[in-house]
C-alpha positions as CSV (number, residue, x, y, z in Angstrom):
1,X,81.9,110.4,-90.2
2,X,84.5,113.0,-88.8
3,X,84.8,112.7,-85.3
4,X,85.7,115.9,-83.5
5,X,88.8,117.0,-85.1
6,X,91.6,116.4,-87.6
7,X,93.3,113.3,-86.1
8,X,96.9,113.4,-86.0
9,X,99.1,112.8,-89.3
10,X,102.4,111.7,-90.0
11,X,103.6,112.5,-93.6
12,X,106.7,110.3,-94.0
13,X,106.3,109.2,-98.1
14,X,105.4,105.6,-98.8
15,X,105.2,103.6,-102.2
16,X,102.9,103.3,-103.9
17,X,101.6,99.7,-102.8
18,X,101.2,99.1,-99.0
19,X,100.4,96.4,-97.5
20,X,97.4,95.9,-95.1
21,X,97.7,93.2,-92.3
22,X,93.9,91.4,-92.3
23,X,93.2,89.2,-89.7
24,X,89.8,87.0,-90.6
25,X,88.5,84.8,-88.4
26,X,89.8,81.5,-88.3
27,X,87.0,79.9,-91.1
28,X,86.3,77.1,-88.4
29,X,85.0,80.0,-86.1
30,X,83.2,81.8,-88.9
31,X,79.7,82.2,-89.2
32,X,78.1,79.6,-92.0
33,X,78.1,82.2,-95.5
34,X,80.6,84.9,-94.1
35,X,84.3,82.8,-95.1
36,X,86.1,83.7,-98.0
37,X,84.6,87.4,-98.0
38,X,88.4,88.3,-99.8
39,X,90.0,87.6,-102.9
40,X,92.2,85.2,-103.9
41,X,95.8,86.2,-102.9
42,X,94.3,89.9,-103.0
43,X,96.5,92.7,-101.0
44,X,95.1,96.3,-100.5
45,X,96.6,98.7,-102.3
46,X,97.7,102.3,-101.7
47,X,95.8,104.3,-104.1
48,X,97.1,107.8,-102.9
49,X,98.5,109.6,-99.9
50,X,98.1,113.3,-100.6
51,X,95.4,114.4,-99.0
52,X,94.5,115.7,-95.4
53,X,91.4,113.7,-94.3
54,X,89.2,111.6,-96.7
55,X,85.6,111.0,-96.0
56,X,82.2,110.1,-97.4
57,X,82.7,107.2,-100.1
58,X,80.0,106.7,-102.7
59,X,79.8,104.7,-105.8
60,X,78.0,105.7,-109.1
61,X,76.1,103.5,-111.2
62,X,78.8,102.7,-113.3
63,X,81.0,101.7,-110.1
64,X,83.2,105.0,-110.1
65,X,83.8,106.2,-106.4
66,X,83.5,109.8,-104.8
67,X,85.1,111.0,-101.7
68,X,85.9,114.1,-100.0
69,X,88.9,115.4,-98.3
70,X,87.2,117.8,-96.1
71,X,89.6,119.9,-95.1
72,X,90.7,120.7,-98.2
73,X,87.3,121.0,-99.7
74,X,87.2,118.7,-102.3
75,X,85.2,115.9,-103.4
76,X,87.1,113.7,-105.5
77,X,86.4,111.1,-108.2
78,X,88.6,107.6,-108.4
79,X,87.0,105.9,-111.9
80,X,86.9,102.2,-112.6
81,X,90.3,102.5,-114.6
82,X,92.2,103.5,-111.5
83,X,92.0,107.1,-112.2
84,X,92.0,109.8,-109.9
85,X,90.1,113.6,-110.7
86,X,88.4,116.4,-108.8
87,X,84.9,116.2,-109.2
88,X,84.3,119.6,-107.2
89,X,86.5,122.6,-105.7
90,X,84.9,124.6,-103.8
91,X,83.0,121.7,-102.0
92,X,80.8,122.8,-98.8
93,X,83.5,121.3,-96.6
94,X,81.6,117.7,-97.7
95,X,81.6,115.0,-95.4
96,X,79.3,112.2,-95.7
97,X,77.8,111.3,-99.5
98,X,75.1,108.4,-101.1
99,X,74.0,108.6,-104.7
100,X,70.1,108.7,-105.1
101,X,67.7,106.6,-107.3
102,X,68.2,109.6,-110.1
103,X,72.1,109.6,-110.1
104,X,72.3,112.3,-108.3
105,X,75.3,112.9,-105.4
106,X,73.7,113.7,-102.3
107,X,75.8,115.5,-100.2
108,X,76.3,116.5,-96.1
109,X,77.9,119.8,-96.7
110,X,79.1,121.0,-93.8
111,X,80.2,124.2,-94.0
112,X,77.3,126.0,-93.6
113,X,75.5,123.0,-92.3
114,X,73.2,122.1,-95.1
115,X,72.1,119.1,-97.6
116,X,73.3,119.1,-100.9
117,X,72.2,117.5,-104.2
118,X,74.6,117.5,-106.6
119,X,74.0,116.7,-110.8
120,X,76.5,114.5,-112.8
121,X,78.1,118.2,-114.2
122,X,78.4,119.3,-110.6
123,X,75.0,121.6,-110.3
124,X,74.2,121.8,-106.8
125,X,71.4,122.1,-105.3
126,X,70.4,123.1,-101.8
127,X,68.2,120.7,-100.1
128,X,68.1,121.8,-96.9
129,X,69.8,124.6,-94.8
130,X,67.9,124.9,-91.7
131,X,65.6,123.3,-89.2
132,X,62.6,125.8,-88.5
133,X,64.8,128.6,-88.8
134,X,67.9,127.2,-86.5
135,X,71.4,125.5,-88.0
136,X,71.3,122.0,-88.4
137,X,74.4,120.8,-85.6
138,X,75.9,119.6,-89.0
139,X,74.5,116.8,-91.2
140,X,77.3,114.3,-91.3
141,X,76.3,111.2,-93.0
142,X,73.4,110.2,-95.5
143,X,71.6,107.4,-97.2
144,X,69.2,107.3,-99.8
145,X,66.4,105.0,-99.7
146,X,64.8,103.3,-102.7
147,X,61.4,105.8,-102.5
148,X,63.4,108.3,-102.8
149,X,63.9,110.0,-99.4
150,X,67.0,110.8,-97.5
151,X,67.8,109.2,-93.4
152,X,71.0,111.6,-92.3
153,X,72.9,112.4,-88.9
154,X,73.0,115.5,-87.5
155,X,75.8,115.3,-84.6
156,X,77.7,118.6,-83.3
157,X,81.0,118.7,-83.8
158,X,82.8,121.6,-83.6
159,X,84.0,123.3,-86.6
160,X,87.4,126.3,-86.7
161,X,85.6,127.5,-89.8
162,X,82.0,127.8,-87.9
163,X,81.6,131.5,-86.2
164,X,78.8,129.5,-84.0
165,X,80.3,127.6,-80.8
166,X,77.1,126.2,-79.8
167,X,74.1,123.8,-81.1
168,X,71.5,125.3,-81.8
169,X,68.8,122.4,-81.9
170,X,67.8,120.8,-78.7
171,X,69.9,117.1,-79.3
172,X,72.0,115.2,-81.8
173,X,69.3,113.7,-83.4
174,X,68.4,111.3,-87.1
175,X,65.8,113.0,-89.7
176,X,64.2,111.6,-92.6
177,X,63.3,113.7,-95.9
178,X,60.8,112.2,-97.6
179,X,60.4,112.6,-101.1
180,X,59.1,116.5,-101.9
181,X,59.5,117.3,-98.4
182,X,60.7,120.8,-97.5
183,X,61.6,119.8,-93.8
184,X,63.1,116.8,-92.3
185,X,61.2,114.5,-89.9
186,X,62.9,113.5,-86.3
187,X,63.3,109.7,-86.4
188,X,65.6,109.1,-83.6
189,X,66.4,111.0,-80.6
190,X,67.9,108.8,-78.3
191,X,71.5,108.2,-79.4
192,X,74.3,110.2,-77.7
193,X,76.1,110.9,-81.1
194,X,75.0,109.7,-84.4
195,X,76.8,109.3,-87.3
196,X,77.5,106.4,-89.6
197,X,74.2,105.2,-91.1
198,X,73.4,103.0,-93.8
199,X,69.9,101.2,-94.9
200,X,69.2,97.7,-97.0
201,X,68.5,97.8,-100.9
202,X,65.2,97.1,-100.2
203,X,64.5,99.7,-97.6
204,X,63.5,97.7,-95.1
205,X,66.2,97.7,-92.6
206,X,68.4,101.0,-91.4
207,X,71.7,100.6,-89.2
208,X,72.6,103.7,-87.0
209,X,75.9,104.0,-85.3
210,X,76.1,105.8,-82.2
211,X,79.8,106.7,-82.3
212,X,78.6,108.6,-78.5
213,X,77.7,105.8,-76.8
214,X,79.8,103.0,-78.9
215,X,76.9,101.1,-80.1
216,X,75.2,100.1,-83.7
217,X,71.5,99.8,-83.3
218,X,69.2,98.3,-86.0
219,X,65.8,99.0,-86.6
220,X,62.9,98.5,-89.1
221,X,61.6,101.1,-91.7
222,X,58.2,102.1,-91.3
223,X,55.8,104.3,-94.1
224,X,57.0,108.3,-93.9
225,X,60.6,107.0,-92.5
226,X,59.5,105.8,-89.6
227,X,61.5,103.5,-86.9
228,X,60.2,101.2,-85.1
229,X,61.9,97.8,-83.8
230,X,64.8,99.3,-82.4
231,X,67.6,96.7,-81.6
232,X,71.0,96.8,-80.7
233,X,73.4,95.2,-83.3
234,X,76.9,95.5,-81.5
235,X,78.7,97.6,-79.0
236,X,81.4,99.1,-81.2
237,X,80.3,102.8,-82.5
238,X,81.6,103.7,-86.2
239,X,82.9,106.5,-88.0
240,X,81.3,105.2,-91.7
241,X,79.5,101.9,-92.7
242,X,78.4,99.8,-95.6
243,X,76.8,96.5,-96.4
244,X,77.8,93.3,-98.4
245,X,75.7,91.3,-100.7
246,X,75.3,89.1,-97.6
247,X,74.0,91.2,-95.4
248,X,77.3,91.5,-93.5
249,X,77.9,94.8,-91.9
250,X,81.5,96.8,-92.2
251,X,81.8,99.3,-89.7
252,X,85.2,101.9,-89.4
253,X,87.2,103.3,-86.8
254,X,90.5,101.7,-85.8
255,X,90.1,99.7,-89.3
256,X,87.5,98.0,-90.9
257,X,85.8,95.2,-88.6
258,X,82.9,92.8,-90.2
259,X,80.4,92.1,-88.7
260,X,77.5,89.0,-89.9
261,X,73.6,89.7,-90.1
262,X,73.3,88.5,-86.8
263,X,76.1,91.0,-85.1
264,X,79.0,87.8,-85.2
265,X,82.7,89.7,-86.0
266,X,84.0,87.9,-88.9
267,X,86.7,89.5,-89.9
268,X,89.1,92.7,-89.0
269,X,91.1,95.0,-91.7
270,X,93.8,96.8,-90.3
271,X,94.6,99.6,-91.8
272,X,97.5,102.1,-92.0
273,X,97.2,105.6,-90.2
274,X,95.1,106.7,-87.3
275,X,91.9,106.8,-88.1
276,X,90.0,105.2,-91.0
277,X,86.6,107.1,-91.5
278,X,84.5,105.2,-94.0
279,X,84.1,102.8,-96.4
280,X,81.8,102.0,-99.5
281,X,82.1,99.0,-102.5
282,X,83.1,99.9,-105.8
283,X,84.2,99.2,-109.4
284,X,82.4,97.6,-112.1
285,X,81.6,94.8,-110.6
286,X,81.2,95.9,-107.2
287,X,83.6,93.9,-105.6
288,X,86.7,96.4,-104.9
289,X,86.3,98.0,-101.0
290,X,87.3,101.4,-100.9
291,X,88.8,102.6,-97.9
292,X,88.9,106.4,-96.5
293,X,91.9,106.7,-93.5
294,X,93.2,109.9,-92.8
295,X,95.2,111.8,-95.4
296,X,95.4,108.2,-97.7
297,X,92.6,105.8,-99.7
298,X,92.9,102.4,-100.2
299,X,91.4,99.3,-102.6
300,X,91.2,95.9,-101.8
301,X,89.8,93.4,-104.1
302,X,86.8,91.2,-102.6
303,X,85.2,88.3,-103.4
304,X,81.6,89.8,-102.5
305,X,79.9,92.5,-103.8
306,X,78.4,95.6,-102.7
307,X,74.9,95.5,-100.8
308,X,73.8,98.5,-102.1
């Protein structure tokens, strides 16, 4: 998610459409299954420019998205009628989010370096704040798998509210909670930086970006969260990911770039601003992308639907 600091901002006011240049891949050099992943004449749209740095999208049942804006500590709610509310103020500094099997928000709340579980009225509930008495670095970005348990990052990355200046834990590692666990396992402890992750519906399959080294990797899920099979997908690192209904991978940084099953690019979003940190699918039907870049959010209508 995040990745180091606030990148910088310019402020100038726009309308309140703008348009995104997207450059697919010419359908004749597309991957069979991956052309016409967009809508029919469909432009992105501007939903909203006034916040400082938006983060951790994550869609309801009903297809409403939450996001933070992190620096501002807020997580926000954008319903399936267009409509924009805070869900929560004071928010943990949130970064990273995933709704679990019971509805509830699961949360990487980074001001004091914990895991949150948040109700539908906004009860939180603390499900982690350390690691065998030491600060996590700072859980960044989550996923909750159907059984119930929770694969997050845990990159450092410095903080001006933090009085700490140092890790405390011995890497940048991934952890799993399993269901009724009170401590995380270590999963993976070989990646320079982790920090956009995201699984398969059916649990089977877990992508981990390595924004460090600038590398995806892929590996199967084993019983207790387990990793084995560990495979690189592609060499581009990412901020934020999500899946398709096709198994196509969208990874963030500079944009939104799509990747197939088999680690093909398919297509490339540009979007406006410096940095865009995440991405998840959305409304009723799943089909609207919701974008997270810098202090703006955007939709864009799609002709596939979520993966998750």
């Amino acid at each position: 998610m995040v990745v180091g600091q606030w990148w910088p901002r310019g402020w100038a006011l726009v309308g309140v459409v703008s348009l995104i240049g997207l450059n697919e891949v010419a359908l004749g050099q597309a991957p069979a299954g991956t052309s016409h992943l967009f809508a029919s004449s469909a432009t992105p749209q501007l939903v909203s420019k006034q916040f400082k740095f938006t983060e951790g999208p994550a869609v309801d049942r009903a297809g409403n998205v939450f996001f933070t804006d992190q620096p501002n500590n807020k997580i926000w709610k954008y319903s399936t009628d267009g409509k924009l509310s805070v869900f929560l103020s004071p928010a943990g500094r949130a970064n990273g989010m995933y709704f679990d099997q019971k509805g509830n928000l699961i949360v990487c709340a980074d001001e004091k370096n914990q895991l949150w579980s948040i109700s539908s009225s906004g009860k939180v509930t603390v499900l982690l704040d350390q690691l065998g008495g030491r600060h996590f670095n700072g859980p960044n970005d989550v996923w909750a798998d159907p059984k119930g348990g929770l694969f997050f990052t845990d990159p450092y990355y410095q903080r001006d509210y933090w009085t700490r200046t140092a890790s405390e834990l011995p890497g940048q590692y991934v952890y799993y909670l399993g269901p009724g666990q009170k401590q995380p396992t270590t999963v993976e402890t070989q990646l320079k930086q982790p920090n956009g992750i995201i699984g398969t519906h059916d649990g089977r399959t877990l992508y981990v970006a390595d924004i460090g080294g600038n590398k995806t990797y892929r590996y199967q899920v084993g019983p207790g969260g387990t990793l084995t099979n560990k495979q690189l997908f592609v060499s581009q690192g990412s901020d934020g990911m999500t899946l398709d209904e096709r198994g196509n991978v969208y990874l963030t940084g500079k944009g939104v770039t799509v990747y197939s099953p088999a680690g093909q690019q398919v297509a490339h979003i540009d979007v406006p601003g410096d940095w865009t940190a995440n991405v998840c699918f959305g409304g009723k039907d799943r089909k609207t992308l919701f974008i997270t870049a810098s202090e703006a959010v955007y939709v864009l209508p799609m002709s596939v639907k979520g993966g998750q």
